[in-house]
Backbone as JSON Lines, residues from 0, in Angstrom:
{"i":0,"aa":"X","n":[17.8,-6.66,-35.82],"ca":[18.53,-5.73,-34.97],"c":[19.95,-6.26,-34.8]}
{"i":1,"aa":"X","n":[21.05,-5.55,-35.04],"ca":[21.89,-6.0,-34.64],"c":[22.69,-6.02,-33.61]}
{"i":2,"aa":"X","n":[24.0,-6.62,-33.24],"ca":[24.38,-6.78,-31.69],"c":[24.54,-5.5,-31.13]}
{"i":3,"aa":"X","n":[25.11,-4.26,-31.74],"ca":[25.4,-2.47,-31.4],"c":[23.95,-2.49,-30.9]}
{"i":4,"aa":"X","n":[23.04,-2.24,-31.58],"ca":[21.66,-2.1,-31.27],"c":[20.99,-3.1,-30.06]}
{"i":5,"aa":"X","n":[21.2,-3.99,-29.93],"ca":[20.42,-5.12,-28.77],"c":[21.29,-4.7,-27.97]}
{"i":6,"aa":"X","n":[22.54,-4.41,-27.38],"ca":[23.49,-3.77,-26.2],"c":[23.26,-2.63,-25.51]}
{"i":7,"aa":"X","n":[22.76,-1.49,-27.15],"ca":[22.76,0.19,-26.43],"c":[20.8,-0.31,-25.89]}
{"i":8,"aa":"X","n":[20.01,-1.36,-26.01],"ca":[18.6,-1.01,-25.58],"c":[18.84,-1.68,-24.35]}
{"i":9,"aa":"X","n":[19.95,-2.76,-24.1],"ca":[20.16,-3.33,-22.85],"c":[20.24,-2.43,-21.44]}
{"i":10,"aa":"X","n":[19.46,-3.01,-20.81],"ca":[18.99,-2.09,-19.28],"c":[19.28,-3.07,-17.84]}
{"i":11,"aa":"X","n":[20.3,-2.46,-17.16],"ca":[21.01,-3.58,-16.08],"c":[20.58,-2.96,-14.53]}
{"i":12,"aa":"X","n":[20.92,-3.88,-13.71],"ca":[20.3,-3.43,-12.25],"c":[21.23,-3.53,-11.36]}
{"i":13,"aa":"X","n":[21.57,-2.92,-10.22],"ca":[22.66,-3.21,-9.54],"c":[22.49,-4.18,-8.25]}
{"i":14,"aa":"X","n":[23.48,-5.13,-7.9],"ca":[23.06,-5.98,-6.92],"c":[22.04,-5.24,-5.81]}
{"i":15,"aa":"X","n":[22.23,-3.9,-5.6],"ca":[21.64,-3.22,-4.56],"c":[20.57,-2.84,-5.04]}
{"i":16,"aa":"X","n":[19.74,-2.57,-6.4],"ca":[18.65,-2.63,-6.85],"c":[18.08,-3.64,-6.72]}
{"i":17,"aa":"X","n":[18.87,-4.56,-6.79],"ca":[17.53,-6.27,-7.3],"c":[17.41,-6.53,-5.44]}
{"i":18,"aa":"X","n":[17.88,-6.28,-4.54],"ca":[18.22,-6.66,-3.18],"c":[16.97,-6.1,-2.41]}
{"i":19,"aa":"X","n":[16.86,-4.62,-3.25],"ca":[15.63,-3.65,-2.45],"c":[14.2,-4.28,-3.17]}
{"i":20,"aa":"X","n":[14.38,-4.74,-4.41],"ca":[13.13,-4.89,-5.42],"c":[13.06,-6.37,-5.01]}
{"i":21,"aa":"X","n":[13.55,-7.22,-4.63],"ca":[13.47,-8.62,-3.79],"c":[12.23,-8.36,-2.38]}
{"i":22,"aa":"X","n":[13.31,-7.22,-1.61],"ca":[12.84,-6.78,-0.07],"c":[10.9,-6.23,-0.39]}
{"i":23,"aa":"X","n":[11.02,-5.33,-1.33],"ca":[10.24,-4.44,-1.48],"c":[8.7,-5.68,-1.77]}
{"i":24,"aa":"X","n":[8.69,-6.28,-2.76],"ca":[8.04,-7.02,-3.57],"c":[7.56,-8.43,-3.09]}
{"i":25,"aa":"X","n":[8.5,-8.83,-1.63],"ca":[8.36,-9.95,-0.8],"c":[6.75,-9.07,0.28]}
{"i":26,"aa":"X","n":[7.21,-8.4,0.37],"ca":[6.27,-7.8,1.26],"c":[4.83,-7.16,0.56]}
{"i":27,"aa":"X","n":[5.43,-7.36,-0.5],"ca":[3.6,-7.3,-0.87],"c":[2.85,-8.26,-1.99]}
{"i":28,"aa":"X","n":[2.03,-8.52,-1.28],"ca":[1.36,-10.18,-1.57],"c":[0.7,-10.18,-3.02]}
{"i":29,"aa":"X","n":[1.08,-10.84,-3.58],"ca":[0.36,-11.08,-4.87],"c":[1.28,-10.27,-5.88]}
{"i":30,"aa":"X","n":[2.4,-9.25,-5.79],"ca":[2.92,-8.53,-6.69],"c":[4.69,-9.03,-6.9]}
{"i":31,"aa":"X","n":[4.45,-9.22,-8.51],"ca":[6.04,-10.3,-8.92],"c":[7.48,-9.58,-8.99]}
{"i":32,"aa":"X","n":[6.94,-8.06,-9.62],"ca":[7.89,-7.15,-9.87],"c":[7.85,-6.05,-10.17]}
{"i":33,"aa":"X","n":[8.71,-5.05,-10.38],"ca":[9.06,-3.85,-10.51],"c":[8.76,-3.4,-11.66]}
{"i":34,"aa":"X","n":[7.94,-2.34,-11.61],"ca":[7.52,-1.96,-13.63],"c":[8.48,-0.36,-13.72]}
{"i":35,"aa":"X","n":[9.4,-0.26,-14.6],"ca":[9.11,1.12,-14.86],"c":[9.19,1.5,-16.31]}
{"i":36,"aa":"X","n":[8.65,2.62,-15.66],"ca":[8.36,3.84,-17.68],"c":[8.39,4.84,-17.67]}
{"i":37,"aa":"X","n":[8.5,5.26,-18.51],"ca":[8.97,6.48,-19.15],"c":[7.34,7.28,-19.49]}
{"i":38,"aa":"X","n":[7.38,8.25,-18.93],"ca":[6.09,8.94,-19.14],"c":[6.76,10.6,-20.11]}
{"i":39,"aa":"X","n":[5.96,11.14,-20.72],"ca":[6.15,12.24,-20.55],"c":[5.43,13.58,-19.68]}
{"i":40,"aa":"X","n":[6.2,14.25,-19.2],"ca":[5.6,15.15,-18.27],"c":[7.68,15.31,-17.21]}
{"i":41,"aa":"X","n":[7.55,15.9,-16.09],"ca":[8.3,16.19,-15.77],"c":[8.83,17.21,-15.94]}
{"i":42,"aa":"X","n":[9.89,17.91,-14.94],"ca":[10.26,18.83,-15.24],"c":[11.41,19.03,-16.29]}
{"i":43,"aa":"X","n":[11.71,17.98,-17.0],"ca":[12.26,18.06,-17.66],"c":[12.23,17.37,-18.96]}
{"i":44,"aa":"X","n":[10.85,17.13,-19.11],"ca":[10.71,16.67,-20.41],"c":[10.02,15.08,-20.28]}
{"i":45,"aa":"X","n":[10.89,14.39,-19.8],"ca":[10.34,13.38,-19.31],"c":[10.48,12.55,-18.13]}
{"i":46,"aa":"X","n":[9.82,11.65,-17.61],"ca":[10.24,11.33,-15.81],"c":[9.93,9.46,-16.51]}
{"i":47,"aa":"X","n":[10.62,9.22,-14.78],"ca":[10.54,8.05,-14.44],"c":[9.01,7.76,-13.63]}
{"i":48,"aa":"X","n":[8.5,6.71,-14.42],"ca":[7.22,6.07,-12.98],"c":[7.98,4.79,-12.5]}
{"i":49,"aa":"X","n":[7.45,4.14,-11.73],"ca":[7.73,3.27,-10.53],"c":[6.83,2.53,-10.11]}
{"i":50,"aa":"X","n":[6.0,1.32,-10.64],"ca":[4.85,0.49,-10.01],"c":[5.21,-1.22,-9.54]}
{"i":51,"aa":"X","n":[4.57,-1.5,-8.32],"ca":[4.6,-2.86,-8.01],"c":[3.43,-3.87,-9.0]}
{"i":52,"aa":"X","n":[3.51,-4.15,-9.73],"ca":[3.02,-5.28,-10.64],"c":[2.7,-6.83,-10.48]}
{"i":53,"aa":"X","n":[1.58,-7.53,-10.5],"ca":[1.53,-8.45,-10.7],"c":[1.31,-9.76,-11.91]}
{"i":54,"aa":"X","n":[1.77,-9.12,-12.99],"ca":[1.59,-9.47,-14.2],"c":[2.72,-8.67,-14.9]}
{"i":55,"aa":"X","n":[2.9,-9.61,-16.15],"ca":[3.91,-9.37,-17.07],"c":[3.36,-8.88,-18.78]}
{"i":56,"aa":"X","n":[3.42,-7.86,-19.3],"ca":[2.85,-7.43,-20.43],"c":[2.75,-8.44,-21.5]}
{"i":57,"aa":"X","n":[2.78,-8.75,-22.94],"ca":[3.31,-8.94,-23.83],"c":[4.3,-8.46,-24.66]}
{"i":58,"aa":"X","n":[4.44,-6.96,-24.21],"ca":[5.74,-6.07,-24.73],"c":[6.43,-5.7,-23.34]}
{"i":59,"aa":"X","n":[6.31,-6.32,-22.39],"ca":[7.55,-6.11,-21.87],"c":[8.86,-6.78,-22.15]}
{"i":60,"aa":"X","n":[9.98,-5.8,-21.21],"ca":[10.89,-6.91,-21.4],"c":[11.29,-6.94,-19.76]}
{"i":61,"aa":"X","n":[11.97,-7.98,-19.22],"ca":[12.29,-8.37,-17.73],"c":[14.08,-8.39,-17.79]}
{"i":62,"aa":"X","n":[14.0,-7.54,-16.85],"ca":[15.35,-7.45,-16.21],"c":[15.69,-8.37,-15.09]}
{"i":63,"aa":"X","n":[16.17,-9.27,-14.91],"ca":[16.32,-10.56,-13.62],"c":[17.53,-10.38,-13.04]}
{"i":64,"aa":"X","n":[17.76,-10.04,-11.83],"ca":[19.25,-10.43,-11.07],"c":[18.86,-10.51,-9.99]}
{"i":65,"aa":"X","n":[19.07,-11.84,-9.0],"ca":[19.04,-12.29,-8.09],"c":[17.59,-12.46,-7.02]}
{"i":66,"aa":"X","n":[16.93,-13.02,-8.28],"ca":[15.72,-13.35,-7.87],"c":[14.7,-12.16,-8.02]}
{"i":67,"aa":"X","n":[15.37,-10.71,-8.55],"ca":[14.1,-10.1,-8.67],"c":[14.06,-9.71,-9.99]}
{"i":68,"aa":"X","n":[12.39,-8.83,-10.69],"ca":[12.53,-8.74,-11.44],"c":[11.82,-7.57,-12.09]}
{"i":69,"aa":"X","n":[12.59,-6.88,-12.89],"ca":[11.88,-4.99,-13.71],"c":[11.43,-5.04,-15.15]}
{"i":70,"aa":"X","n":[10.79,-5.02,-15.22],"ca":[9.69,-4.78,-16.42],"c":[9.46,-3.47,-17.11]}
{"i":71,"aa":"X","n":[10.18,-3.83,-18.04],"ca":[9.97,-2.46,-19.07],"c":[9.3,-2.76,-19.93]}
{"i":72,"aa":"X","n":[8.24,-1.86,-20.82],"ca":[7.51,-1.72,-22.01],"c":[8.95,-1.34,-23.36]}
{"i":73,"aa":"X","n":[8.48,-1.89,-24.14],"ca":[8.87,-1.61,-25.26],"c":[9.29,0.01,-25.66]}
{"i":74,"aa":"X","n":[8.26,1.33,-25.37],"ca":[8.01,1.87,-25.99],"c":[9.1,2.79,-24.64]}
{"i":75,"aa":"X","n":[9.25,2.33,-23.49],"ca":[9.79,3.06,-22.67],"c":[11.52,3.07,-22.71]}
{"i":76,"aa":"X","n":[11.48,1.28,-23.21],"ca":[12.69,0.75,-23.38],"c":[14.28,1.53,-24.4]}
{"i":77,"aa":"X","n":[12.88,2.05,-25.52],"ca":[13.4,3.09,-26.63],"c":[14.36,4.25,-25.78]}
{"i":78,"aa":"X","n":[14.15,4.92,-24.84],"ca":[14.37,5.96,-24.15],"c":[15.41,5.52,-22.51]}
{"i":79,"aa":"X","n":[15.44,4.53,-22.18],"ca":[16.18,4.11,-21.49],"c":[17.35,2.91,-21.9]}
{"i":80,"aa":"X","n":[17.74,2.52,-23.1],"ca":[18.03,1.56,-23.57],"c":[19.57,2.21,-23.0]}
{"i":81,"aa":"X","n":[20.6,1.16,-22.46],"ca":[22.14,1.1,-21.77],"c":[21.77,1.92,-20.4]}
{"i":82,"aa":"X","n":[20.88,1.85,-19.76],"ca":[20.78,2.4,-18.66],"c":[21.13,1.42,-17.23]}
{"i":83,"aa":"X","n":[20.83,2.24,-16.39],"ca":[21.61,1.29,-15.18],"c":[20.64,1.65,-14.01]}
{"i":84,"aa":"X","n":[20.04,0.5,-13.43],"ca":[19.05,1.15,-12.52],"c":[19.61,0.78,-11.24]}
{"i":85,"aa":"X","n":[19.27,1.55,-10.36],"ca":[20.74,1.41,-8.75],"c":[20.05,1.92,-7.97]}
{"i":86,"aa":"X","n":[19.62,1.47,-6.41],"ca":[19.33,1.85,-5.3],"c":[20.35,2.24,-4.32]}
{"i":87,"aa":"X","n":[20.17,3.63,-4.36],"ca":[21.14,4.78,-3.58],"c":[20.58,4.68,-2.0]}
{"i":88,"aa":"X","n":[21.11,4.04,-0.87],"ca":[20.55,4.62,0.39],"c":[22.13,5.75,1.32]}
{"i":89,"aa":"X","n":[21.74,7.04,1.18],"ca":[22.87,7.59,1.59],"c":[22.24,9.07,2.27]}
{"i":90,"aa":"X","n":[22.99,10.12,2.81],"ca":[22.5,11.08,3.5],"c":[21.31,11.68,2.8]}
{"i":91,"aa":"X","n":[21.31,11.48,1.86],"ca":[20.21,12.76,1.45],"c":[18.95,11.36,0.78]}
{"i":92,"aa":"X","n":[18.87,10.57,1.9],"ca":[17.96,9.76,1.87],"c":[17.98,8.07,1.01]}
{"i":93,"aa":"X","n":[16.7,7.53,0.84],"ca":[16.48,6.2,0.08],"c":[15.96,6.67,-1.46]}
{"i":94,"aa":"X","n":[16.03,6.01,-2.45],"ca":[15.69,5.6,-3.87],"c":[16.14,5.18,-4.59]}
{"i":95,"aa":"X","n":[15.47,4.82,-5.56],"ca":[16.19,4.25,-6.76],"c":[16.38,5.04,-7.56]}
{"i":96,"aa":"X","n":[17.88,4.91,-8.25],"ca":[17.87,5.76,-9.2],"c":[18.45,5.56,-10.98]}
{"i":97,"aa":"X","n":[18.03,5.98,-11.77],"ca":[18.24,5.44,-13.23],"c":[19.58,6.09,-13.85]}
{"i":98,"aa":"X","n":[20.54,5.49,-13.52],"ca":[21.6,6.48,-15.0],"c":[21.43,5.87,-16.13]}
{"i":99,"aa":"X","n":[21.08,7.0,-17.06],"ca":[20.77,6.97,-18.41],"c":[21.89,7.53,-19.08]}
{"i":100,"aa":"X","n":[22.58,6.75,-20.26],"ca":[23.36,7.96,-21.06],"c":[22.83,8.26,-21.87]}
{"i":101,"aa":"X","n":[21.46,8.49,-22.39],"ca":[20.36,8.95,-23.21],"c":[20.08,10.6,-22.53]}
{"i":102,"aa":"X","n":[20.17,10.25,-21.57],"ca":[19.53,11.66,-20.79],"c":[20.65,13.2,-21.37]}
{"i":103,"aa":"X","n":[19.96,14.03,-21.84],"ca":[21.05,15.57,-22.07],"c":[21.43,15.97,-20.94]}
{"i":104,"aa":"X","n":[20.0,16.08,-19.92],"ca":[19.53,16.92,-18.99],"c":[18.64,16.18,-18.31]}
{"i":105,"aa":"X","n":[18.89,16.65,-17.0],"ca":[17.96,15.76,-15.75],"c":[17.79,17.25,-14.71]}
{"i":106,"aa":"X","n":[17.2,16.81,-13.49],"ca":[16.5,17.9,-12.64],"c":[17.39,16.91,-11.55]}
{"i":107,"aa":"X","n":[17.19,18.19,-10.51],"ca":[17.41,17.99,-8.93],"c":[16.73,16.71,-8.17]}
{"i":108,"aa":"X","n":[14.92,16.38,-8.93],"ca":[14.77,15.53,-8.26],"c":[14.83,14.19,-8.54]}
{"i":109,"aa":"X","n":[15.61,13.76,-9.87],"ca":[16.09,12.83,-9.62],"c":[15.7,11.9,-10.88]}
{"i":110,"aa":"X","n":[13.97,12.36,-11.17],"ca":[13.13,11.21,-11.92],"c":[13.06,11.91,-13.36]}
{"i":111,"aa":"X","n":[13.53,12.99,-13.34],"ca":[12.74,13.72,-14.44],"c":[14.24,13.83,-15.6]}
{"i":112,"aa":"X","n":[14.47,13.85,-16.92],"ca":[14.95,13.96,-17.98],"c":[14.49,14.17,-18.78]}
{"i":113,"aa":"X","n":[15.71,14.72,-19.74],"ca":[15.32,14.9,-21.58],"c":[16.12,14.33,-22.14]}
{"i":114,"aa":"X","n":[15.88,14.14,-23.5],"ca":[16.8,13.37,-24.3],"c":[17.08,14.63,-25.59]}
């Protein structure tokens, strides 16, 4: 693979992501980190899942900044690769949220895309 290719699959977190996934993950016992994937279904083709994990795959890969840490599968990685994962707390509530420049099209609620 070359360096173009290992950059655009690269997937980063924002200090305010790893801060909540620190908070989030301290508080529940026995679980190391943040998993997410790419499912299909959604209203738009495909969505984001979101699980607390206590184990690390063999095809994952780990995202680390500041002590916490997100776990992607391989196969999810394909579909989120240069993405940016960021915890939004602002009027229209708390979450995390993924900018993808993979995505064509996304929905209102937030989780769901197409490519």
């Amino acid at each position: 693979m070359g360096a173009d290719a290992k950059t655009a699959m690269k997937v980063e977190m924002t200090e305010s992501a790893a801060k909540r996934i620190s908070k989030i993950v301290g508080n529940e016992p026995g679980k190391t980190a943040l998993r997410v994937s790419v499912e299909g279904g959604g209203c738009s083709g495909f969505s984001y899942k979101f699980d607390l994990v206590d184990a690390r795959n063999d095809d994952d890969v780990a995202i680390e900044r500041d002590g916490a840490t997100v776990l992607i599968d391989d196969i999810s990685l394909i579909y989120m690769g240069g993405s940016v994962i960021d915890f939004v707390d602002d009027l229209m509530g708390q979450s995390f949220q993924i900018r993808n420049p993979n995505a064509v099209a996304s929905c209102g609620c937030g989780t769901s895309f197409s490519v």
